[in-house]
C-alpha positions in Angstrom: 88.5 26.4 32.7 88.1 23.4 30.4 85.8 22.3 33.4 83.5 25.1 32.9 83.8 25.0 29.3 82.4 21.3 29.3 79.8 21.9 32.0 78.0 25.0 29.8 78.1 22.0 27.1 76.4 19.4 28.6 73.9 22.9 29.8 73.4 23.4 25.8 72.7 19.7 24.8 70.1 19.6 27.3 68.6 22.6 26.3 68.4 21.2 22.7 67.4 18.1 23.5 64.6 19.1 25.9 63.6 21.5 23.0 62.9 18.7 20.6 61.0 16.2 22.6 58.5 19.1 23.5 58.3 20.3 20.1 58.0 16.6 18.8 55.3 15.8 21.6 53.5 19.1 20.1 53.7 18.0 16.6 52.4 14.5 18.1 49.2 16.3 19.7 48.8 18.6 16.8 48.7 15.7 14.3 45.9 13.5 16.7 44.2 17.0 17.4 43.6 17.7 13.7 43.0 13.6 12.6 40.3 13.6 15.3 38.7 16.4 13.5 38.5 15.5 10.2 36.9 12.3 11.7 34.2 14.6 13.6 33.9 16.7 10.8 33.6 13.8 8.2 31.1 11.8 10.8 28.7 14.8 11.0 28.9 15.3 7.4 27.9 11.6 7.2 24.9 11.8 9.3 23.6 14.6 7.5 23.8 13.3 4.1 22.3 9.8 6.1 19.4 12.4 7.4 18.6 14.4 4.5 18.2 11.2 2.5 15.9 10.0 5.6 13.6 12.7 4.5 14.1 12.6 0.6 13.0 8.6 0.5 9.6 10.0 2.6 9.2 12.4 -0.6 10.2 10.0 -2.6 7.1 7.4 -1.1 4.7 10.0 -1.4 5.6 11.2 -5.0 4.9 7.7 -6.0 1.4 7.6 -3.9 1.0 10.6 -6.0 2.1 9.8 -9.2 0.2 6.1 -9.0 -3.1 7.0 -9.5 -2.3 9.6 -12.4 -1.3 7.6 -15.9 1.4 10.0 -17.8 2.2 11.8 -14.8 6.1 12.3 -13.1 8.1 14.1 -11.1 11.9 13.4 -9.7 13.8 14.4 -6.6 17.4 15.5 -6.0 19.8 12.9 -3.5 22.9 13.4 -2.7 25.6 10.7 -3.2 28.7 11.6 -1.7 29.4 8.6 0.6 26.2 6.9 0.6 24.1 5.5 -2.0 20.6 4.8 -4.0 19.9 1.1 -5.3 17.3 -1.1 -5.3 16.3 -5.0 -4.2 14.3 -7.1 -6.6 12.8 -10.2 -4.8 12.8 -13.5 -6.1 9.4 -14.9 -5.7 6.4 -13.3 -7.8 3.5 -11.6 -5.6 -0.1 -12.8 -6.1 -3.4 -12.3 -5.1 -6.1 -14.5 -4.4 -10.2 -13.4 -4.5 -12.5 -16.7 -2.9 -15.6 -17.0 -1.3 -15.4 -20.0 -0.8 -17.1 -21.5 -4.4 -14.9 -19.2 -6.5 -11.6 -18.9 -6.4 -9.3 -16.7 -9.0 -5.4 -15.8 -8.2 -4.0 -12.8 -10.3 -0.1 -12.5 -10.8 0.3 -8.6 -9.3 3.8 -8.5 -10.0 6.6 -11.6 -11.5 9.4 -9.3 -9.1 8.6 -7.2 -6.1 11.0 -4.2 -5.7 12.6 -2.6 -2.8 14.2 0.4 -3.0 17.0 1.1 -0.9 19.7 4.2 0.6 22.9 3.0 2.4 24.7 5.4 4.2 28.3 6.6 4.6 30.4 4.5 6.2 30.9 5.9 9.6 27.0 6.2 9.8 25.4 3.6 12.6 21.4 3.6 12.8 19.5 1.4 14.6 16.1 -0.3 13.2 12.9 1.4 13.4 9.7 2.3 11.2 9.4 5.6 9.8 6.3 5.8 7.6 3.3 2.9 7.1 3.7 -0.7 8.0 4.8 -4.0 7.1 1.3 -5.6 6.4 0.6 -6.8 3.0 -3.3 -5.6 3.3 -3.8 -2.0 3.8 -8.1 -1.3 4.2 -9.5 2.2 3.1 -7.3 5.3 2.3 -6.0 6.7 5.1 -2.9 4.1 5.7 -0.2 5.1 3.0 1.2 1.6 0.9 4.5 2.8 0.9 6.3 1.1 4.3 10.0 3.0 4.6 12.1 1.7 7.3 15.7 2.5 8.4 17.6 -0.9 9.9 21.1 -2.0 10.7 22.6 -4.5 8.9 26.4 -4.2 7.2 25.6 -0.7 7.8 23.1 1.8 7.9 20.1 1.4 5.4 17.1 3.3 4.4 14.5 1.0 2.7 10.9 1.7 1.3 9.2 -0.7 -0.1 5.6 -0.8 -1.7 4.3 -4.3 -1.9 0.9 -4.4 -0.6 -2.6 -4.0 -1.6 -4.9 -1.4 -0.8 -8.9 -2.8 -0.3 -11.5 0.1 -0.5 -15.2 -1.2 0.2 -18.2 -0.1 0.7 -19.7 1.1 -2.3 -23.1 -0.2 -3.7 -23.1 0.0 -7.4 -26.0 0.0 -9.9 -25.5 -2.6 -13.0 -28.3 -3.5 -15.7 -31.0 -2.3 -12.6 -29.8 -5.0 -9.8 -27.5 -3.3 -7.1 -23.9 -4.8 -6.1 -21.4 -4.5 -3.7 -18.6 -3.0 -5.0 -14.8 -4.1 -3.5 -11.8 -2.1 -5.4 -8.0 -3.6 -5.1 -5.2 -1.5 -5.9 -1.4 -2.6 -6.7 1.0 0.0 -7.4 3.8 -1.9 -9.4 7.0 -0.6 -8.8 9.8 -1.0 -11.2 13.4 0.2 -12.0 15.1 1.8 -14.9 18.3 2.8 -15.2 20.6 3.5 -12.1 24.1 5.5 -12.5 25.7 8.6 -11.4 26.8 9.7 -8.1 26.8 13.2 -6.4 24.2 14.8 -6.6 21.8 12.4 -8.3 18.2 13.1 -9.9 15.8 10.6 -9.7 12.8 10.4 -11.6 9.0 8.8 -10.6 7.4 8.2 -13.7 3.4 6.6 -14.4 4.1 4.2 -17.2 0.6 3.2 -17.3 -2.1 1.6 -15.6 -3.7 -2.1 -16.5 -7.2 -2.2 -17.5 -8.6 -3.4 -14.5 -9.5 -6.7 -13.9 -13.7 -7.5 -13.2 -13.7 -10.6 -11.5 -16.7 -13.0 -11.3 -19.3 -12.1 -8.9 -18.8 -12.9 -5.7 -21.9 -14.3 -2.9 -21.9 -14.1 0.5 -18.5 -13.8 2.3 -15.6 -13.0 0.3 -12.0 -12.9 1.5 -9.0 -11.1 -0.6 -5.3 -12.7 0.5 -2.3 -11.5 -1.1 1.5 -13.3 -0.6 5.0 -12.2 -1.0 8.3 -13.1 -0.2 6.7 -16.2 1.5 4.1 -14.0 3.4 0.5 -14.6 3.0 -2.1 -12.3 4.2 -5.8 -12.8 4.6 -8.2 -10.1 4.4 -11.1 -10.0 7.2 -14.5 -11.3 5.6 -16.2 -8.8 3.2 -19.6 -9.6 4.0 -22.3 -8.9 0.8 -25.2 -6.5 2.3 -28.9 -8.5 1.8 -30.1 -5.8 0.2 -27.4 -6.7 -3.3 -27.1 -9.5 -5.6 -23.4 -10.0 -4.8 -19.8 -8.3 -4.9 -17.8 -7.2 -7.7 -13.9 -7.1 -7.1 -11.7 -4.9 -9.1 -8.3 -5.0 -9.2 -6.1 -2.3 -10.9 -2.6 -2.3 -11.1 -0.4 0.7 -11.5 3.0 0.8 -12.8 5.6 3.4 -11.7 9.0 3.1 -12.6 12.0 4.9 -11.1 15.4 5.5 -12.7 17.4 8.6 -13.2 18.0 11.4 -14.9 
């Protein structure tokens, strides 16, 4: 009897026992189920915010083509902040332009602090370095390259950075002045600058024309001129810009636009 008794014992403690190491082992699956979740669901969360700021730093590079060659004008667009970031990367060296042909030389300051503008995203967001929109030269020739150069890279993290420090070189015009005909060579610099930066969330940033600079008539030019522009230790030379026989010589203009973004 007391054998029995003791045998449906040890029965029960197994019974409980082998009840709590499968409900612990459930808990224990439950608990790395659900963490591994939240990590999917935060990741993807991540690379949307990463994605949609992807495609508001392409508005953002065209609003400020836009906005460039209109004084007074502005407009702003809408990022959102929740794990990543908008900032900006002022260079150290100033970036300057130099008009020769070969007799005449004159170098223009452009700008005393180049500006990069920058998006980092969330933490759990990898990328890996490409070109999304324009290029890295410093010379851009006629109007159908965009200045703006936006890039996404890897580095400490996933970055977004657009950047417009470059020059734009339109020829091709002859121009009447005083009854002799020139060659006319146009230079534009769009000068971008920061305000103020704070706030997080959902973050409105505004593009603003805060004037453009009278431009700048250079000395004529004679026979072959070359435009070369430097920044960040990078000098670029324009190809030759030949004066046509039929002119007395080329004119270079150089405006400079300045568009400053802050926020709201």
């Amino acid at each position: 009897m007391h054998l029995m008794r003791l045998v449906r014992n040890r029965r029960a403690d197994s019974v409980v026992i082998s009840t709590l190491i499968i409900s612990a082992v459930v808990l224990a699956v439950t608990a790395v189920a659900s963490f591994l979740g939240m990590n999917v669901l935060e990741l993807q969360s991540q690379l949307a915010e990463f994605d949609q700021a992807k495609t508001n730093m392409q508005i953002l590079g065209e609003v400020i083509e836009d906005i460039g060659v209109k004084p007074g004008s502005g407009s702003f667009i809408r990022f959102n902040e929740r794990t990543g970031g908008l900032g900006y990367v002022v260079d150290g060296e100033p970036m300057k332009l130099v008009v020769t042909d070969g007799t005449t030389l004159n170098e223009i300051t452009l700008s005393n602090s180049p500006m990069s503008m920058t998006y980092r995203g969330g933490r759990l967001v990898g990328t890996y370095d490409t070109i999304i929109k324009g290029d890295e030269n410093l010379i851009v020739s006629g109007l159908a390259r965009p200045l703006g150069f936006l890039r996404q890279q890897q580095s400490d993290g996933a970055w977004l950075v657009l950047d417009f420090n470059r020059i734009r070189i339109v020829d091709g015009t002859i121009v009447n002045v005083g009854g002799d005909q020139y060659y006319l060579v146009t230079v534009t610099f769009f000068n971008v600058t920061h305000g103020t930066f704070r706030g997080s969330g959902n973050l409105d940033v505004k593009v603003q024309n805060i004037g453009m600079n009278q431009p700048i008539q250079l000395p004529t030019y004679y026979n072959q001129v070359t435009i070369s522009v430097s920044c960040n230790g990078v000098t670029e030379t324009s190809p030759p810009i030949t004066q046509p026989p039929e002119t007395e010589g080329v004119i270079v203009m150089v405006t400079v636009s300045n568009v400053e973004v802050s926020t709201l």
